[in-house]
Structures are given as structure tokens and as C-alpha cells.
N, C-alpha and C positions, 0 to 999 in steps of 0.2 A: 365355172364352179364344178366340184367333182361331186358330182348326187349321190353315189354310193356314202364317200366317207362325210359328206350332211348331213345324208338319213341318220349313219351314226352318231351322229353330233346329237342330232335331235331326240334319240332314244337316250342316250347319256344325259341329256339334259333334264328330259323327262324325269328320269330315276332320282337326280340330284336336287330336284324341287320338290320333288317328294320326301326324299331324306330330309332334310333341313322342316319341310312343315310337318313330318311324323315326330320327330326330334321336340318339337314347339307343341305337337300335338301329349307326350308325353309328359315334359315339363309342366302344360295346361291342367291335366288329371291330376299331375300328382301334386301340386298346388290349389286346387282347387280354383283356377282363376285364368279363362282363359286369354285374359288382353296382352297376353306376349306374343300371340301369333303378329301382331302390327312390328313388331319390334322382329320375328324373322321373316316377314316381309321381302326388305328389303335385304338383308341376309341370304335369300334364297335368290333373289335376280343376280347378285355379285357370286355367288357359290355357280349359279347357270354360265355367269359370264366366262369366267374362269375356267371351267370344263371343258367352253367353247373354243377358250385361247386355248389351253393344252390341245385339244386334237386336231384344232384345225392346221397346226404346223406342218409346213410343207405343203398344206393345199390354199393358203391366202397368205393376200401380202400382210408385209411384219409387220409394216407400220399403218396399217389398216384394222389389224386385229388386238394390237394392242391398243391405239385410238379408241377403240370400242370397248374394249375391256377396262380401260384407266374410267372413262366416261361413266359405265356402270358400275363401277367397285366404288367411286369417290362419289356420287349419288346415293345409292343403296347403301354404304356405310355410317354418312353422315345420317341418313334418315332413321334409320336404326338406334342408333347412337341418340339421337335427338327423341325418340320417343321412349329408349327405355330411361332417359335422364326424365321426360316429364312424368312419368309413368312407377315412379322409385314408392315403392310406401302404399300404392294407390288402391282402394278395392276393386274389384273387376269391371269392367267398361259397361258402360249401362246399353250400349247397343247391342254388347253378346250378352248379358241377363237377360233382356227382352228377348233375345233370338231362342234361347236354349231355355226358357221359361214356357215354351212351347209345348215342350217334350217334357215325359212324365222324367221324376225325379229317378237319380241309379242308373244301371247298365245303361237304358233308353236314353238319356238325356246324353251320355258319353256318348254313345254311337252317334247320336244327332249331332253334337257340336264336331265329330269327326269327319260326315259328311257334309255339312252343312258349312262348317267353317274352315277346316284344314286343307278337306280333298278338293274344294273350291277353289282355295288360292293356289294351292299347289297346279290346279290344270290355268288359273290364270299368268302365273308365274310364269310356266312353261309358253302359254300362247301369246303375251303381251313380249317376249325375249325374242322371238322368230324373227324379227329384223336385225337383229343384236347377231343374233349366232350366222345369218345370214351373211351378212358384212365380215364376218369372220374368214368365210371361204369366199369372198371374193380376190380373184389375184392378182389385180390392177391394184395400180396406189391409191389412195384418197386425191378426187377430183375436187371442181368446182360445188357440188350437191352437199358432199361429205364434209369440206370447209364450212358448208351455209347452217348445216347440220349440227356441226360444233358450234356454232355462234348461237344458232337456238338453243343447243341445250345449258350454254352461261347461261343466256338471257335467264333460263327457267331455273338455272340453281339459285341465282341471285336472287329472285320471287320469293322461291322458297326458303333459302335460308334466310334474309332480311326479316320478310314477313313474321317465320320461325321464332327467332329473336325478337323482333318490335315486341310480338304478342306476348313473349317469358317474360319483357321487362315490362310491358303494362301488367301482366297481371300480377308480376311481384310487387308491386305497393298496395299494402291494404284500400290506398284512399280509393282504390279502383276497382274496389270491389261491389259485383253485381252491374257495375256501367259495364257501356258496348267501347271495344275497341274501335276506333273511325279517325286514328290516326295515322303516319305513315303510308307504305303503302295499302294498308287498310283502308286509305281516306278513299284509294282509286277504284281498288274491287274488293268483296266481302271476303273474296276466297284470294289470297295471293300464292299460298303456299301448293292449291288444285291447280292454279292455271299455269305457276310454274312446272308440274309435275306434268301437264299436259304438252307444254314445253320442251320438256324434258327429253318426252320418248316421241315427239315429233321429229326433235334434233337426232335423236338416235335412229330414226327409220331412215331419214338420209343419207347417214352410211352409207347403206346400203342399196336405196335409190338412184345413185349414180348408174347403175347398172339396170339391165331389161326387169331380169331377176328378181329381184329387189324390188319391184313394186306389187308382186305376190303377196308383200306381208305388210299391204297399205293397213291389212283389217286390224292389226296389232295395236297405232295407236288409234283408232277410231273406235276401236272399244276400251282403250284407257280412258280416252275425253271421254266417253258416254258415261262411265262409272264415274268418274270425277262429277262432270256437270249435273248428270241427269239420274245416276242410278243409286250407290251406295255413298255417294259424298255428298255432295252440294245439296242435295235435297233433306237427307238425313239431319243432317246438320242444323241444316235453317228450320225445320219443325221443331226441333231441342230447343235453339236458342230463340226463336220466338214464343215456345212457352216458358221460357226462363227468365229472360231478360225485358224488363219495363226499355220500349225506344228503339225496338227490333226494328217495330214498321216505319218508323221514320228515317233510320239508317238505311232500311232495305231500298225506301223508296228515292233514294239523292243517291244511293253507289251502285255502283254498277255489278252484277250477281257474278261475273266472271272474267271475262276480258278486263283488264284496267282501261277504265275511261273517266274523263275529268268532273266529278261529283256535279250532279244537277242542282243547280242556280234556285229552280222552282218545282222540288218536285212534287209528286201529285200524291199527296199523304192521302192512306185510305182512311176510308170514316164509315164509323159505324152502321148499318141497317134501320130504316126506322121504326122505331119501335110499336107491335103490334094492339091495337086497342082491347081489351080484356072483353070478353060478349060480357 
């Protein structure tokens, strides 16, 4: 790998994730509504992929760097795609109301959802790619790792786009409205579309894990899984919809919270506290 022209990769990449969430950051003001940063999300990992194909020509192999780059453009676009179609009409996502409700209303609150929401993902965008752009400048061909690599990241689109879909067409029939999806692969884990996504840029650090090199940027998806399972996803989530939805705890307690595993036979439903005697 040539480290001078990486470094460069990585400062262009840098820029380019920032473009794309200032870009999202401005649309957000002048709409009053910030829930399209989710929509250039994934927008800004295929604009990062993409910079990394152009420069890294002449220092990786072709058909290593374009493997990499097809992998994230058709990820990142379908997921983009997929949230501004659910997203059409919608008023602002109740996770960034809560977030920027924090902050006093006017300039303050703009700064806040600047730092708080845009200049975030823009430096996650950037740090969760470093295996992506890595595999770029690698000049060997795709190995044994990089095949196994590709085969995780189907596995995880197929999670997520099924998953994607089952949940649009349950929740387009009225009859299902206010019940819990727990069908599909819903029936296996609550989350199919996190665990695919964890998937996803597992398979993508393989790329680049054929080589010594390339296990430098392990920390890239280990901090995607963590924000999936434990940080801004899975947890987030399942406190909404267990105060929303009547039959949360009895779904939660028979499927499985992440990995797909075959729904419990006898699960162990929680039950209420007893009730305190009045002095």
C-alpha cells in the first residue's frame, strides 16, 4: 500500500463526507426538518466510496477496488432510497425533536443540530469507511477473506432489504395497525435490517483484511455493531416501541434482540412488581 497517496485518500474522504452532511445540514434549516440527514447517510458512504475509487487508481487492484466500491454504492443507495420513500410527507423524526429540543429555540438550536447531528455522522461516515478506502489501495487481487467478505455482505443486504420490505407491507394494511410485526424474518430477530447492516460492513472490512494492513481498521465495524446493537439503534428503538405498542414484552421476550435465532418455545414473559401496601 502507498501511505502517502492513502493519507490523501483519507483527507479527500474526509472533505467529501462533510460535503454531502453540510449539503443535508442546509436542506435540514431550510426546511425546517431535520430527518433527511438518515437519507444522506448513506449518500455520503457511496460519495466516500467513490473518491476512494477515483484516487486510488494506479495504486490498487482494479478488481479489488471496484468490488469495494459496487458493494458500497448498491448498499448506501438502496438504503437512502429506501428511507426517503418511507420518509415522503413525514414531519420531523421524533429522535431529532427530542435531540434539538434540548437546545434553546433560533441560532442555538441550529448550531446544536449542526454539531450534534451533521458534524457526527460526517466524522462517523468518514471513520466507519477506513476499511472501504483501505481495500482500495490494496494491490493484490481479492483473496480467500475478500470472497468470505462478499458473501457477508449478501448475507446482510438480504436481512436488510427483505426485512425493509416485509415491515412496508405489514404496515401498509390498516388491519395492522398498532400490532407488533413478528412475522417473517421479524419472527427470528426484532432487528433484521441492524443485524443485516452489521453484516454488511463486516463483509466490507474483509476486503481488506486479507492483508496485514487491513486489520488496523478492525475498530471501523465494531463501532458500527456497537451503535447498531447497543448505542443509537437497538436501544433507541425498543424504548419507543415498548412504549407505543401493547405486546412489545412478549415479542421481546420469544425473539431474539439481534442475531436471528429460532423464536423461544417458552419464553419467560416479564410480570409486573408486587404491588406496594398503602401505610
Amino acid at each position: 500500500m502507498n501511505v502517502t497517496a492513502f493519507a490523501l485518500g483519507l483527507a479527500v474522504a474526509a472533505a467529501v463526507a462533510l460535503a454531502v452532511l453540510l449539503t443535508a445540514f442546509a436542506v435540514g434549516v431550510r426546511t425546517g426538518r431535520h430527518r433527511g440527514v438518515d437519507v444522506a447517510w448513506g449518500l455520503a458512504f457511496t460519495a466516500v466510496a467513490l473518491s476512494g475509487y477515483a484516487l486510488s487508481d494506479g495504486y490498487g487492484d482494479t478488481g479489488r477496488r471496484l468490488l469495494a466500491t459496487v458493494l458500497v454504492a448498491v448498499w448506501g443507495l438502496r438504503l437512502s432510497a429506501h428511507i426517503w420513500w418511507r420518509a415522503r410527507g413525514e414531519p420531523e423524526d421524533p429522535r431529532y425533536a427530542r435531540m434539538l429540543s434540548r437546545a434553546p429555540a433560533g441560532p442555538s438550536r441550529t448550531r446544536y443540530a449542526l454539531r450534534k447531528v451533521y458534524l457526527l455522522q460526517a466524522a462517523l461516515v468518514w471513520f466507519v469507511s477506513l476499511p472501504v478506502l483501505a481495500a482500495q489501495y490494496v494491490p493484490d487481487p481479492p483473496a480467500a477473506l475478500a470472497r468470505a467478505g462478499t458473501a457477508l455482505w449478501a448475507v446482510g443486504l438480504f436481512f436488510e432489504a427483505v426485512g425493509d420490505r416485509q415491515l412496508a407491507r405489514f404496515k401498509a394494511d390498516p388491519a395492522n395497525r398498532g400490532r407488533i410485526m413478528d412475522r417473517g424474518l421479524w419472527r427470528w430477530t426484532r432487528h433484521p435490517n441492524y443485524f443485516g447492516d452489521a453484516c454488511v460492513w463486516w463483509g466490507l472490512f474483509l476486503l481488506a483484511a486479507d492483508t496485514p494492513a487491513g486489520w488496523a481498521f478492525v475498530l471501523s465495524p465494531v463501532l458500527m455493531t456497537w451503535l447498531l446493537a447497543f448505542g443509537s439503534g437497538k436501544p433507541m428503538l425498543e424504548r419507543r416501541m415498548g412504549a407505543q405498542r401493547p405486546g412489545w414484552a412478549e415479542y421481546a421476550a420469544r425473539t431474539s434482540g439481534f442475531v436471528p435465532l429460532p423464536p423461544r418455545r417458552h419464553p419467560k414473559t416479564p410480570t409486573a412488581p408486587p404491588a406496594r401496601p398503602h401505610p
